[in-house]
C-alpha positions as CSV (number, residue, x, y, z in Angstrom):
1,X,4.8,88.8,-14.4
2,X,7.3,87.3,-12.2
3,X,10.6,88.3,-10.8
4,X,13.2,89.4,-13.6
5,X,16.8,88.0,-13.2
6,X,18.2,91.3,-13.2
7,X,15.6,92.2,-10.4
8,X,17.3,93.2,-6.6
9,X,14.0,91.1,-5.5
10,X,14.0,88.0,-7.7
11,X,14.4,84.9,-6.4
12,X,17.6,83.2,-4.4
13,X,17.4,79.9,-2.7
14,X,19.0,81.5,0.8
15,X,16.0,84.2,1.2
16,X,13.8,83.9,3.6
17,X,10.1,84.4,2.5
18,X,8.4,87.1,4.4
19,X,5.5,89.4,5.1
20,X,3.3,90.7,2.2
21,X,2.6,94.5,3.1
22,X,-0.5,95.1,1.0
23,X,-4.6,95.0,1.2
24,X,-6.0,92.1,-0.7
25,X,-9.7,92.7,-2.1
26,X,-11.3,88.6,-1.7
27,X,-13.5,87.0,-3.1
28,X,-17.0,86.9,-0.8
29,X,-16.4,83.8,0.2
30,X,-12.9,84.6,1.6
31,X,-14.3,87.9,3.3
32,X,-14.1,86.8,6.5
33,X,-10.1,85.3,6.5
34,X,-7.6,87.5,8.3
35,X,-4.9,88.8,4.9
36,X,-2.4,86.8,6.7
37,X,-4.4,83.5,6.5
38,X,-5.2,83.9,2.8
39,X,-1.5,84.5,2.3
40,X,0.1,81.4,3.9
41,X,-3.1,79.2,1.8
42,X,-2.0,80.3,-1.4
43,X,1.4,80.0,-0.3
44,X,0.8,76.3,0.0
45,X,-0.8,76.0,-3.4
46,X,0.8,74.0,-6.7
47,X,2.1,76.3,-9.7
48,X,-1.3,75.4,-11.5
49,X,-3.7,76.6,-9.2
50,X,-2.1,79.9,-8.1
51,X,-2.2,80.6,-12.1
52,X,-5.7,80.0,-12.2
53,X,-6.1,82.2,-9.3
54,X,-4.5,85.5,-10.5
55,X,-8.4,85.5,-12.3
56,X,-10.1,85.8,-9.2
57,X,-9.4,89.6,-8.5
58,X,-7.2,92.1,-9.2
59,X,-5.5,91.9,-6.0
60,X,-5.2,88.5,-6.0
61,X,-2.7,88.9,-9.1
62,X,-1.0,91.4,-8.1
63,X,-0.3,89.3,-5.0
64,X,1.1,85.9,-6.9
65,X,2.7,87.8,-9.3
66,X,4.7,90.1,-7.0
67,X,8.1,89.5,-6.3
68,X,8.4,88.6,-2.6
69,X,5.2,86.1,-3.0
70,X,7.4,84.4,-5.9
71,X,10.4,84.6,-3.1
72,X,8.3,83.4,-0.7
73,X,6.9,80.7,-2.9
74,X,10.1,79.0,-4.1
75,X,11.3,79.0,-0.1
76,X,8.3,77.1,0.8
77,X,8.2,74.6,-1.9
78,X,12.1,74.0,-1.6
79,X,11.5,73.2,2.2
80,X,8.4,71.5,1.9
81,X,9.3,68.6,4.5
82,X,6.4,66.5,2.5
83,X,7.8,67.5,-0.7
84,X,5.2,68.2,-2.1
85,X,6.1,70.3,-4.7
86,X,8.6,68.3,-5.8
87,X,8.9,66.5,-9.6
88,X,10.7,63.8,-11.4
89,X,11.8,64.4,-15.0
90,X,13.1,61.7,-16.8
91,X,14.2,61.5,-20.7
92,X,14.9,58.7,-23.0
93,X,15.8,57.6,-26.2
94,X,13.8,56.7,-29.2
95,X,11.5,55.0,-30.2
96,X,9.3,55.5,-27.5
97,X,6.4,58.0,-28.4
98,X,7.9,60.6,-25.6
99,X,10.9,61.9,-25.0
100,X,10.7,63.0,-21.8
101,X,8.3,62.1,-19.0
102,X,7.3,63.3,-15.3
103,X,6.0,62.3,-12.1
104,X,5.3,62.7,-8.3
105,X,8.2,62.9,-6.5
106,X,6.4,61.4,-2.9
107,X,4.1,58.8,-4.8
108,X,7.7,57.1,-5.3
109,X,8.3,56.6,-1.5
110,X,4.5,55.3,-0.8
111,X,5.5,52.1,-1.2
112,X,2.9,49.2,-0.1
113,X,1.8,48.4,-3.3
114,X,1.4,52.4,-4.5
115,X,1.4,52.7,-8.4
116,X,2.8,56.1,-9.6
117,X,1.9,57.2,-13.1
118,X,4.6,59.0,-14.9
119,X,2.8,61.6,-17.2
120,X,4.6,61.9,-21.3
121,X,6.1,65.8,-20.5
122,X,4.1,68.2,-23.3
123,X,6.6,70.7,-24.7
124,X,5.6,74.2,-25.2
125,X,8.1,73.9,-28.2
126,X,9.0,71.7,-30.9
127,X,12.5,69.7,-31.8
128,X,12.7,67.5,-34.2
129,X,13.7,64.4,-33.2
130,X,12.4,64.6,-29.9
131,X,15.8,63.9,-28.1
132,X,16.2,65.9,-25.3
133,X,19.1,66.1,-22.5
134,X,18.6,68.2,-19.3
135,X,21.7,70.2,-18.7
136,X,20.8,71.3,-15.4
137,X,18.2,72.2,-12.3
138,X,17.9,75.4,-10.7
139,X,15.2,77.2,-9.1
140,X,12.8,75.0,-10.9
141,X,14.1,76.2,-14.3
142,X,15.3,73.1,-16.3
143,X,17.8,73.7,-19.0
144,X,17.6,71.5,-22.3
145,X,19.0,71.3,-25.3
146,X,17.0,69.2,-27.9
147,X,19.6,67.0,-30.0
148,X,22.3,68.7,-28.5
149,X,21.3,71.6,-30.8
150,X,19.6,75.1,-29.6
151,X,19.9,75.7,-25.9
152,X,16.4,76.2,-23.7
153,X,15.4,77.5,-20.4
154,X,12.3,76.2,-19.4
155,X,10.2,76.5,-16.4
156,X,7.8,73.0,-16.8
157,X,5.6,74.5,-13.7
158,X,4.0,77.3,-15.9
159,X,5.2,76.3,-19.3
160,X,7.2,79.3,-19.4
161,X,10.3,78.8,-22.2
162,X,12.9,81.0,-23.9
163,X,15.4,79.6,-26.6
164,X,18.8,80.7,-26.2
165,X,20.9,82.4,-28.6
166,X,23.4,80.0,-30.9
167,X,26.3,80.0,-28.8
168,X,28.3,79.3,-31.7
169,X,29.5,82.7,-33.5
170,X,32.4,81.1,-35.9
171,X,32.0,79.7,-40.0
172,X,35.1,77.5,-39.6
173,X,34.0,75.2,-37.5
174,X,33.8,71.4,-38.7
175,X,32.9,69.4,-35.7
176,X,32.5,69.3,-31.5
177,X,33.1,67.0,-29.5
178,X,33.8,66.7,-25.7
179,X,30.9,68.7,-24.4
180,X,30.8,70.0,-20.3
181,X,28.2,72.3,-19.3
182,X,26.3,73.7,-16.1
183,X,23.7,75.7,-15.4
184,X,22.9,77.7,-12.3
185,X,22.3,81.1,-10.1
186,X,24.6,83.8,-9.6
187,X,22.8,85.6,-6.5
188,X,24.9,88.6,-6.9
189,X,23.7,89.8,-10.2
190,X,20.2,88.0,-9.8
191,X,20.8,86.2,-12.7
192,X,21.0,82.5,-14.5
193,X,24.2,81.4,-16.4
194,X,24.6,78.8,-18.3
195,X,28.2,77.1,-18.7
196,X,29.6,75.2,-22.0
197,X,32.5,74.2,-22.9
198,X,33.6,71.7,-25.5
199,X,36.5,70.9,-28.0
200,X,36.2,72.0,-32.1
201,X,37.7,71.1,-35.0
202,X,38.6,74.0,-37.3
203,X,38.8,73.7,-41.0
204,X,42.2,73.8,-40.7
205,X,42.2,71.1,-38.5
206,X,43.3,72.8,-35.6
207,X,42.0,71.4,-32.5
208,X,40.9,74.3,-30.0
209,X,39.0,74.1,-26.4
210,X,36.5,76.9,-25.5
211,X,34.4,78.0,-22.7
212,X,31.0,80.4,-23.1
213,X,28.6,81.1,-20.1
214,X,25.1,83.0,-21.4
215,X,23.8,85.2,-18.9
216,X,20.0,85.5,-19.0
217,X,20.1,89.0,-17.9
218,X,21.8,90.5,-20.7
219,X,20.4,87.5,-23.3
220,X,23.6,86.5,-25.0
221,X,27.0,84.3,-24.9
222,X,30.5,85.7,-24.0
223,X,34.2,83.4,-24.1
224,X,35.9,83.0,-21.2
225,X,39.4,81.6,-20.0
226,X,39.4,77.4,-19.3
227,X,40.7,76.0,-16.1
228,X,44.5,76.7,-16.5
229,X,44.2,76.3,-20.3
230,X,44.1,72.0,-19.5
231,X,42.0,69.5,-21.4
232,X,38.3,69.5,-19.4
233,X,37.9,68.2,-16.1
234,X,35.5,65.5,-16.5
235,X,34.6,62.8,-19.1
236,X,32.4,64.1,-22.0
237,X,29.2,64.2,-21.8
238,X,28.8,65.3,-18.1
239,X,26.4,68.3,-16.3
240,X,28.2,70.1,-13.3
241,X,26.4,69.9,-10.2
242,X,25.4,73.3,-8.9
243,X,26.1,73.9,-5.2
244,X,26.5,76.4,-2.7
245,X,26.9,78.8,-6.4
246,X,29.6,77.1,-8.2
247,X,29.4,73.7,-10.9
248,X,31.8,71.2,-10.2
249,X,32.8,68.7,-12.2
250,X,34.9,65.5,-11.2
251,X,37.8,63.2,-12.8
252,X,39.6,60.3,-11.4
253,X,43.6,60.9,-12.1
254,X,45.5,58.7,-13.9
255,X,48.9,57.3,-12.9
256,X,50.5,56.5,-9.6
257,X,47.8,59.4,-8.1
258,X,44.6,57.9,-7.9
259,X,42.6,60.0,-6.2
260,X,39.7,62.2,-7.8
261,X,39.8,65.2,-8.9
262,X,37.3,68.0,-8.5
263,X,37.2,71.2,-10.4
264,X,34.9,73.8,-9.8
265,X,33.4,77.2,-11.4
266,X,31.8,80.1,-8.9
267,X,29.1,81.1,-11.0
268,X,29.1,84.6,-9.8
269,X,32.9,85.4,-10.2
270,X,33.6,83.1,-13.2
271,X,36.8,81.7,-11.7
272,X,38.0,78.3,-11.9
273,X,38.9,76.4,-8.9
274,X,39.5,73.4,-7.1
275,X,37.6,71.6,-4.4
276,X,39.6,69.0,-1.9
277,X,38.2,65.5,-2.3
278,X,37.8,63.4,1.3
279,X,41.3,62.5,2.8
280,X,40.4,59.5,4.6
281,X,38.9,57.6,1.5
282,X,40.0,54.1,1.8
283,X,42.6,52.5,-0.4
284,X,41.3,50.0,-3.3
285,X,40.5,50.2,-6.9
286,X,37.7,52.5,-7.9
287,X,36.2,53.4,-11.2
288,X,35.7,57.3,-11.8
289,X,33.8,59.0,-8.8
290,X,30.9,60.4,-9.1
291,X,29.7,63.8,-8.2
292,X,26.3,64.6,-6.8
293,X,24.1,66.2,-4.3
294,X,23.0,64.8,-1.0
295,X,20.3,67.0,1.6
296,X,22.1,70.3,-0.5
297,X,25.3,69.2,0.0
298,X,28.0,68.3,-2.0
299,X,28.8,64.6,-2.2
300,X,30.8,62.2,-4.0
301,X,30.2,58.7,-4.6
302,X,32.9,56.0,-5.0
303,X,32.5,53.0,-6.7
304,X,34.8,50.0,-5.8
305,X,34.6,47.3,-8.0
306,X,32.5,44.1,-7.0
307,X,32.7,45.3,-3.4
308,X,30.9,48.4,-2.6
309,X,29.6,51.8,-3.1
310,X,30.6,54.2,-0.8
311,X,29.3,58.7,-0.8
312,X,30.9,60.8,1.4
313,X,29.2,64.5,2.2
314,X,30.6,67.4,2.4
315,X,28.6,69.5,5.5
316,X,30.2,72.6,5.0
317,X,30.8,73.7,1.9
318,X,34.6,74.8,1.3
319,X,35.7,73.2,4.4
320,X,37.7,70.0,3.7
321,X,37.3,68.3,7.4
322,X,33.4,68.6,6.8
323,X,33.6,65.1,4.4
324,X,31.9,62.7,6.5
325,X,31.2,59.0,4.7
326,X,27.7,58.5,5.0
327,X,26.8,55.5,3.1
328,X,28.3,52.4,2.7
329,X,26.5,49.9,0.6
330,X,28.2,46.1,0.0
331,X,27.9,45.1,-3.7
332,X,25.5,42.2,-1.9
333,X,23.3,44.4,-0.9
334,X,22.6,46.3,-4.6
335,X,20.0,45.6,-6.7
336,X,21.7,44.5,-9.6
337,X,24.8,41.8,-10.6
338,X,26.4,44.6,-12.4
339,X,25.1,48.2,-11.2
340,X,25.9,51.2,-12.7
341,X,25.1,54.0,-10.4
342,X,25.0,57.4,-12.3
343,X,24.8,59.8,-10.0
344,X,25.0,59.3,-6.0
345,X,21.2,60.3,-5.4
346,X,18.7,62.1,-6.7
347,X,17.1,63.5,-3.6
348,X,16.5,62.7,-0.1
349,X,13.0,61.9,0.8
350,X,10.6,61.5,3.1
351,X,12.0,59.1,6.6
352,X,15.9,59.5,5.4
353,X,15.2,57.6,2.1
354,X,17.4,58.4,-0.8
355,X,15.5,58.5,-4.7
356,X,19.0,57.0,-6.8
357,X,19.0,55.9,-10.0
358,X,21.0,52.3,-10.4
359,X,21.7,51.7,-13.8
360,X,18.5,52.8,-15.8
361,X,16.1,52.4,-13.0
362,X,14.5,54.6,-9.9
363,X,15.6,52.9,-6.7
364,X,14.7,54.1,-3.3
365,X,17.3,53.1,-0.8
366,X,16.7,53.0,2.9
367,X,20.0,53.7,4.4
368,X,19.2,52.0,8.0
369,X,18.5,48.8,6.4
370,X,21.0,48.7,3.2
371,X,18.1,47.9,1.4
372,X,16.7,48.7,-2.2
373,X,13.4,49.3,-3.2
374,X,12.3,49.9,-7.2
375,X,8.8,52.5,-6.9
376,X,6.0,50.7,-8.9
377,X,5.6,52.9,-12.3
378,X,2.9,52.9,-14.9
379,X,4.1,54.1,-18.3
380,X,7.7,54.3,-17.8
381,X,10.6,52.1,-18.3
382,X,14.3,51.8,-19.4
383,X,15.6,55.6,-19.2
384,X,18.1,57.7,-20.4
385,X,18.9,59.9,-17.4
386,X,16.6,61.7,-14.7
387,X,16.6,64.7,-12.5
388,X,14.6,66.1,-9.3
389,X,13.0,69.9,-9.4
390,X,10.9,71.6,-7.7
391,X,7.9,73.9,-8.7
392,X,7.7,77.4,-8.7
393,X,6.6,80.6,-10.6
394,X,10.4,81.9,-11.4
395,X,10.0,83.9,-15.1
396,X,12.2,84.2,-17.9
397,X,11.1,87.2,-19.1
């Protein structure tokens, strides 16, 4: 019912939502409110609600599930200044009874005593194990893949799912190893990728490095060139960061060169490039960096042992004099003797705070005070990794 990926009117983060042009038969009770009005209510609505109000008239449908009140919705929920929309997903390893669980993302900046409940997520689909890693965000479609298997899209907000086809198409295959992948939207083709790349070894024990991106539009997997034929740009294991519609991925060098280095794919063009890392980053030992995203902006964070953590932003994308170092935060000041900060935030909340995660935990850092706060959680605990999205009504069909 929603807007189709291969749709001139689906949805991009950069549109602006806009006037509805069409006469909306209400209910009796809503006779008397202007179009307009009715409009901007249900524009404010969660996912849930606006799908049990498609029932109230035929209008009413037809109105949620059009196109530019999908557009408009997404817009609104991604600019929410109360973010109110807004989700925590968070998966982790067995033996605990649920593999993945979600919660409120403002409940974890209440603070004053405030006791968020994280809700066990309920799949529309079943995986064995019940091991799941998110592979990326976008538009509030999560991609998973369950025990590193079969590949999902997933839209949580109206339980929405569609399994990808196997993106392996070869019989002599004995192992891979050295995953990267990244998932995002290409706004010039209205459509969602998905990026893998990993190492196999062949029966023959050849050793071979590939790249496939799926396109949702067309449904399937196609090979394409790696980054100047090199080993991949990142450790294993790690999800690009989708920004300003490209995935970037980041390695400290080795050698005399220690500064990082950060690759990146546009999405839409399917070229490999590079991104310059801040110039003015001060001298010292640091362990890999750290690639995140900071108020939609891309940021890195550096890690200098037993002395600080330190993220610089990037303003504007693409422009290298844009870094600005916007948090500095002495090793005194963390949380934890021996922190391990996985990615440089989450998202930035209500008052300036900043959702991170520090080791295994949600920590809420206040960035005029240097101090750490952890959010009070019922049914939650030790995790394996966790991600920010926010609702809306984008379809996979």
């Amino acid at each position: 019912m929603e807007a189709k990926p291969g749709s001139n009117s689906s949805i991009s983060d950069h549109h602006q939502p806009r006037r509805f042009r069409r006469r909306i038969e209400t209910p009796a009770a809503a006779e008397t409110l202007p179009e307009e009005i009715i409009e901007q209510i249900l524009l404010n609505l969660p996912v849930r609600s606006l799908l049990k109000f498609t029932s109230v008239s035929k209008s009413w449908r037809s109105l949620i599930s059009s196109n530019n009140f999908i557009e408009a919705h997404l817009e609104f929920s991604r600019k929410d200044p109360n973010f109110t929309h807004y989700r925590t997903i968070s998966t982790f390893l067995p033996p605990r009874n649920s593999s993945a669980k979600h919660c409120s993302f403002p409940s974890l900046f209440n603070g004053n005593g405030v006791v968020t409940d994280a809700v066990d997520v309920d799949f529309p689909f079943d995986f064995p194990k019940k091991i799941v890693r998110v592979m990326g965000i976008c538009n509030g479609l999560v991609c998973i893949a369950p025990n590193m298997g079969h590949w999902f899209l997933w839209n949580p907000s109206t339980r929405q799912y569609k399994q990808l086809p196997d993106e392996c198409d070869r019989t002599d295959v004995v192992v891979k190893y050295d995953f990267k992948y990244g998932f995002g939207f290409d706004e010039s083709t209205r459509d969602y990728k998905v990026l893998l790349a990993h190492s196999v070894l062949s029966k023959g024990n050849r050793y071979e490095t590939t790249v496939k991106i799926y396109s949702l539009r067309t449904d399937s997997w196609k090979r394409i060139k790696f980054f100047n034929g090199r080993r991949h740009p990142s450790d294993s294991g790690v999800s690009g960061i989708f920004v300003s519609g490209k995935i970037h991925w980041c390695k400290k060098n080795t050698g005399s060169n220690l500064k990082c280095h950060i690759v990146s794919f546009d999405i839409g063009s399917e070229v490999w490039g590079n991104v310059a890392e801040p110039s003015c980053v001060e001298s010292g030992s640091y362990d890999s960096p750290s690639l995140g995203v900071l108020d939609g902006c891309l940021c890195v964070l550096y890690d200098f042992t037993r002395s600080r953590i330190v993220v610089w932003v990037m303003k504007e994308y693409g422009v290298s004099e844009s870094w600005a170092k916007t948090v500095t935060v002495p090793y005194v000041h963390l949380p934890l003797s021996n922190p391990s900060i996985i990615r440089p935030s989450l998202c930035v909340g209500p008052k300036g705070e900043i959702l991170c995660m520090v080791g295994s935990t949600l920590m809420v850092y206040n960035p005029n005070d240097n101090r750490f706060r952890c959010p009070k959680m019922r049914n939650f605990g030790a995790f394996l990794e966790a991600h920010v999205y926010y609702e809306s009504l984008v379809s996979l069909v």
